[in-house]
N, C-alpha and C positions, 0 to 999 in steps of 0.2 A: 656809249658805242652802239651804232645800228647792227642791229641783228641779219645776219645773213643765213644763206636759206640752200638746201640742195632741194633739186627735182630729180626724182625718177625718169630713166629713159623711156621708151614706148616699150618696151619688152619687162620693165619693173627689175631689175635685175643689178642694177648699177644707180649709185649719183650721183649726179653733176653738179656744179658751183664750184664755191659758192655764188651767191647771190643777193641783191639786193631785193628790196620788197618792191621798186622804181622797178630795176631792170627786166625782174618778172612780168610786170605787169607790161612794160614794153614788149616782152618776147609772148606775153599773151596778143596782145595788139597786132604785131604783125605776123600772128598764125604759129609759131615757133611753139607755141606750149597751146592747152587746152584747159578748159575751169577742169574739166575733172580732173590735172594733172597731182600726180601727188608731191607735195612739198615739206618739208623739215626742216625748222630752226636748228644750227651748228650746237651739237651736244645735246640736242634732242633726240628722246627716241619715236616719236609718235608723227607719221605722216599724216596729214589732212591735205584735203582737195586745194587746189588752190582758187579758185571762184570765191567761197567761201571768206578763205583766209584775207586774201584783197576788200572784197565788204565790207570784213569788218575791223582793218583796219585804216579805211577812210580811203583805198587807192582810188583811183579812175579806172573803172571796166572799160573795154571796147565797145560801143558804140553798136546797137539795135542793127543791123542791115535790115535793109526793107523786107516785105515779104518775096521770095522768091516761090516758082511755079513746084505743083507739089510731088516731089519725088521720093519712094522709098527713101527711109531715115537706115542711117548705117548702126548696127549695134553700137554703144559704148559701154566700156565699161563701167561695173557699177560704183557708186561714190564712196572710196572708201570710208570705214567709219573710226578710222584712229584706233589707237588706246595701243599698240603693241602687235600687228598683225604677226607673226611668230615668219613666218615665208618671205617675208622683206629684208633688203639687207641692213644691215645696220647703220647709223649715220654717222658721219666722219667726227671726231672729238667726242664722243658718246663715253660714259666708263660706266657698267652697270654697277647698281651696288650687290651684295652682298645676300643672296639672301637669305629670308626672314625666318629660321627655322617654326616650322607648323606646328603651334599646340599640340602636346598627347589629347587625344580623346579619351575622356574618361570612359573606362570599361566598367561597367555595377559588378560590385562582388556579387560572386554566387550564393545565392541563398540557402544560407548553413542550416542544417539540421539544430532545432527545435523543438524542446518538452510541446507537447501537446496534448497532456492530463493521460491519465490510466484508462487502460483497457475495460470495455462493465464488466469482461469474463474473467481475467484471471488478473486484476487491478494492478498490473506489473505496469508501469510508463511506457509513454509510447511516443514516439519522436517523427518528425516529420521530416520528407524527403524533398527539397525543394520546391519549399511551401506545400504541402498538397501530404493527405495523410496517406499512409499505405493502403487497398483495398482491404487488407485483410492482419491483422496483429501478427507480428513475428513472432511471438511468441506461443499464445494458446490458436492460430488460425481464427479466431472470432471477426466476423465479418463485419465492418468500417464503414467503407463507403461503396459508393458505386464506381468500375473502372474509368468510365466515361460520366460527364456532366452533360447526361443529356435525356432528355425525359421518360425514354424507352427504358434506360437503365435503372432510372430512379421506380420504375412502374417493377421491373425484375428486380430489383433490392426487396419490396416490399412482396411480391409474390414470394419468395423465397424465405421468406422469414414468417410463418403463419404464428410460429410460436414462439417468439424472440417477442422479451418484453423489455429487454436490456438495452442500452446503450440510445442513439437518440435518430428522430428520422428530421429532414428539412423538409418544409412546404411541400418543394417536388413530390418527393414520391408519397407524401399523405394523401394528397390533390392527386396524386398520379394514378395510385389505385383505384382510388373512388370512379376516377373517368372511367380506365377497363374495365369495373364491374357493370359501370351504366350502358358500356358499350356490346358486353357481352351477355348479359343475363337478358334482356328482350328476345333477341337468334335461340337463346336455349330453351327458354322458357318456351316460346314457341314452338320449337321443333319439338321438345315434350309435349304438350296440347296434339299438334298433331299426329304424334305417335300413338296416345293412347284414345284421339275420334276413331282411327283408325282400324287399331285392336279391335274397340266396344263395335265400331258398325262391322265387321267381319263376325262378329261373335252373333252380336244379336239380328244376324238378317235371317228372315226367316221365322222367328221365335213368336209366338204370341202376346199379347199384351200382358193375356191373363197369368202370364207362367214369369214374368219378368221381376224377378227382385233383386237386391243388391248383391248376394249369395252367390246368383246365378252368373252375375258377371264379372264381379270381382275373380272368383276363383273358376273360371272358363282356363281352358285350356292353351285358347288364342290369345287371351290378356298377360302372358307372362315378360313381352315387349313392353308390356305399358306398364308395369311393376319396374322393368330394368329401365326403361327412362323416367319413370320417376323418383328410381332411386339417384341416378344420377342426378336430377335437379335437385336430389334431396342434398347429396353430397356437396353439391355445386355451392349451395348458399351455406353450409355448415363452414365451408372451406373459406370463403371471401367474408363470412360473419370472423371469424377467429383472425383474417387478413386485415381486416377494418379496426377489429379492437387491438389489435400489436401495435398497426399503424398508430392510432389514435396513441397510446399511454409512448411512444417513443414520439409522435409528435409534441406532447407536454412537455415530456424530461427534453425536447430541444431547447424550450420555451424557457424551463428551470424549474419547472412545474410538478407538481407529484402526478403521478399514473392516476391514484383514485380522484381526483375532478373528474372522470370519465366513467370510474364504479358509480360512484355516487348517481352519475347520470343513468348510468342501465340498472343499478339497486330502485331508482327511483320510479323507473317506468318500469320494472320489475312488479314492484308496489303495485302500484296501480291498475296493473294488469291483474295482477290478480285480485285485487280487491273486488273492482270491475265483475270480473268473473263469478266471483261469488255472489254478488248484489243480483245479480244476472239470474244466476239457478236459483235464487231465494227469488226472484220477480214470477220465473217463467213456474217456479214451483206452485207457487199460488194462486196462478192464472186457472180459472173452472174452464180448461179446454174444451169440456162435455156441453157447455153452457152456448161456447161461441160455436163448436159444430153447429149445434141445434138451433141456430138461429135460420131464419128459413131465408129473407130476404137477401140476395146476394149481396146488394150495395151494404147492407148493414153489418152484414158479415165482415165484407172488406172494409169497411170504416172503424168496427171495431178491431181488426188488427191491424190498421196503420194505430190506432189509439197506442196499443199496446209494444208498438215498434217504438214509435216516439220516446214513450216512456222509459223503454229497454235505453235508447241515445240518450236520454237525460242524464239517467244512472252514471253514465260516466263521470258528469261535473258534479254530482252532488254528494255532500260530505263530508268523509274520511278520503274516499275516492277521489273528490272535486281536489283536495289538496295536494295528494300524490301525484293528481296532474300537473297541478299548477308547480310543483316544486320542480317536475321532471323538465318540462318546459324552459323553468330559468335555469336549470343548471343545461339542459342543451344549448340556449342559446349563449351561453360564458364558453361552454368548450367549443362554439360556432367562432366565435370571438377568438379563442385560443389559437384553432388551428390556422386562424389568418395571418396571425402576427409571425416576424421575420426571426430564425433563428439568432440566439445568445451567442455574442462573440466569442470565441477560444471554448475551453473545456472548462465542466464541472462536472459536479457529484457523480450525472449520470454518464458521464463519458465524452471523448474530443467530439468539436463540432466538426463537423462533412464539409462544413459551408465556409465557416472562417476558423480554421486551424490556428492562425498567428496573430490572430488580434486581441 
């Protein structure tokens, strides 16, 4: 049976037919319809242009007119593009189906609370709150993590704990502090340097050469600024020294690592420091001071105590001394090693991780 066909009025509003696929094409022909007219097979719901639909099913189009003189083109409208324009009317014998009810989308359960190993301070369990551990234990308040995952906070996790040897720190805030020490101690250090040029040239302007001794300036009257900022820089490095070694032994226990790889390393350069030291006052004890004074030629003077400089630098490697280096050495570079690697997933011995609470 040939399919028959509605077209849309010029206002799209109404259809007419039906029709044949011949008789369209004839009412295209003599001007009654237009390619962009829209057309629908009976019980169809999808209007297409009718140009098109003729094409391609083998019709006869009308016939090229020659070229005519060139005058403004009138808008047309544009070529519909099918599929169900929702503002059309619907087509005569059409029956929608039914439709298709829409999948649930699946919702993720909520991430349930979670063992996440014992607290270091009062080793009671400690349970996680939608993934993510509390800042602070509900229990004995011992401090966890940082509120925020963000580098500022991990640099203030680790300031605030100078004495915390417990529980464990991530990369962040190990790396974190090291940065604002290197970013702060040059500004301090400096603004100490210039405090106490400062003090010493007010103190000593004026003073003779011959009357200057250390006596004299240290306990001056005007150096008591340059005593109070150097106590501060004294306190400054005591403070971020005790910062540095928390960091470090809570950087291990992330790892799963004991605290002492870290003693070991300052027992080690402990050693050797003073080993050093001692080699040192036993060198400079021996030295006939009286001998190199009296030496008259200047260059020989100064050649003889670069000799003895050199010497004093050797003393370091050689030894008992030479070894305490060498050992301090390989165990920095293991805890160099140490603090790069990526926090242990979930908790142990030394408490939940910061970083992966649930894995």
């Amino acid at each position: 049976m040939e399919k028959r066909y509605y077209y849309l009025n010029s206002a799209r509003t109404a259809p007419l037919g039906p029709h044949s696929l011949a008789e369209l094409s004839n009412m295209l022909l003599h001007g009654q319809l237009l390619p962009t007219t829209e057309v629908a097979a009976e019980g169809d719901r999808r209007w297409v242009a009718l140009g098109p639909l003729l094409a391609g099913s083998g019709q006869l189009l009308p016939p090229v007119p020659a070229p005519a003189p060139v005058v403004p083109a009138l808008p047309l409208p544009p070529l519909p593009t099918g599929g169900g324009d929702e503002d059309l009317p619907p087509v005569p014998g059409y029956i929608p189906l039914p439709p298709i009810p829409a999948a649930p989308v699946p919702v993720p359960p909520a991430k349930a609370d979670a063992p996440a190993g014992h607290c270091p301070a009062c080793a009671r369990e400690l349970e996680t709150v939608d993934g993510q551990l509390p800042p602070n234990c509900p229990h004995c308040d011992e401090y966890l993590r940082p509120d925020r995952n963000t580098l500022r906070q991990h640099i203030r996790a680790a300031l605030r704990r100078p004495l915390t040897w417990r529980g464990r720190s991530p990369r962040s805030e190990y790396w974190g502090s090291f940065l604002f020490y290197l970013l702060t101690a040059t500004p301090i250090t400096l603004a100490v340097i210039v405090v106490i040029v400062i003090s010493a040239a007010r103190e000593l302007n004026g003073v003779p050469a011959a009357e200057l001794s250390f006596e004299r300036v240290a306990y001056a009257p005007g150096m008591v600024w340059a005593w109070v900022a150097a106590g501060v820089l004294a306190l400054y490095m005591l403070y971020f020294t005790l910062v540095s070694i928390a960091a470090g032994i809570r950087r291990l226990h992330d790892i799963g690592r004991s605290g002492w790889w870290l003693g070991t390393v300052l027992l080690m350069n402990l050693a050797w420091q003073f080993t050093y030291a001692r080699k040192v006052i036993d060198y400079i004890g021996g030295v006939n001071w009286k001998l190199v004074a009296a030496i008259d030629d200047t260059a020989s003077r100064n050649s003889r105590i670069n000799e003895i400089a050199d010497s004093i630098n050797l003393l370091a490697y050689d030894g008992l001394c030479g070894v305490f280096y060498l050992l301090s050495m390989c165990f920095g570079l293991t805890m160099f090693v140490f603090s790069l690697m990526d926090s242990k997933p979930g908790p142990n011995k030394y408490g939940p991780c910061a970083k992966y609470p649930l894995s």
